[in-house]
N, C-alpha and C positions, 0 to 999 in steps of 0.2 A: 353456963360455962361453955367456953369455945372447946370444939375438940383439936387437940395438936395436929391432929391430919390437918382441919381448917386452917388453920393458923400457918402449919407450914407449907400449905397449899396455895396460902395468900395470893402473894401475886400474881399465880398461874388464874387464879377466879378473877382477878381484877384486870387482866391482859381478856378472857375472854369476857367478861360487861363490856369490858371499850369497846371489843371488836363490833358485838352486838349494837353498841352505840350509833356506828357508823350505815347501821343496815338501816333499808326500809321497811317500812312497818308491815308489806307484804313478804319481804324476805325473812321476815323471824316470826311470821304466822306459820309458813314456809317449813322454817327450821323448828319450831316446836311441834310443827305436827310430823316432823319426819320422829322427833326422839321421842313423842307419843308413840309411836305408828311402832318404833324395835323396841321401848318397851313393854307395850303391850304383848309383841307376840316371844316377845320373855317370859314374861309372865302368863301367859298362856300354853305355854310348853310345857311348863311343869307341872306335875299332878300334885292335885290337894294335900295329899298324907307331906309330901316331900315340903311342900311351899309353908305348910305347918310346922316342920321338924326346925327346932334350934339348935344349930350348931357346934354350943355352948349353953350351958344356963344361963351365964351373963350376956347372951346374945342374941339380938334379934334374928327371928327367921322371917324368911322371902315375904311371907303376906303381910307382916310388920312393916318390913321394908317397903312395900309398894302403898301400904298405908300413908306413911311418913311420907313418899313420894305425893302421892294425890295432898297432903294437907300440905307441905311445903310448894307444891306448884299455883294452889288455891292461893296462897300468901302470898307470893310475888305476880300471882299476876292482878290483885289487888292494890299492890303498889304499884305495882306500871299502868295499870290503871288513875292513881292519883295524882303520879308525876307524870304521866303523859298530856294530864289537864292540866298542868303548869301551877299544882301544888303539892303539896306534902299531905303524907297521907295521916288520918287520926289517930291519935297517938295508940290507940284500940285498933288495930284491924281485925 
């Protein structure tokens, strides 16, 4: 299931892929490693007990979150890996 942020987010994600489109493939090595580079030292700044602590019960906390982060960056960049060879990627990634 999509989450409504997503969804109502749409566009705005689909305006920055284009943008991305337009780059060179040094300029979004560039650009991923700048938002590696401030997430890291986010994630870095904050102490363990805190980066543990959930917000909510229904709610992920920070070390969750930078989990999701690391598997969701693994995922796409698998797939730009498969369409950047000029195919689709297995329906498995």
């Amino acid at each position: 299931m999509v989450s409504e942020d997503i969804t109502r987010r749409r566009d705005e994600y689909l305006r920055v892929m284009r943008a991305h489109g337009t780059k060179s493939p040094q300029e979004i090595v560039a650009s991923v490693a700048e938002t590696q580079g401030e997430l890291l030292a986010l994630f870095s700044s904050v102490p363990e007990s805190q980066a543990l602590r959930k917000p909510a019960p229904e709610e992920w906390c920070l070390h969750e979150l930078a989990l999701h982060a690391v598997f969701t960056e693994r995922l796409i960049a698998k797939l730009v890996h498969h369409v950047a060879r000029g195919g689709m990627p297995p329906r498995r990634i």
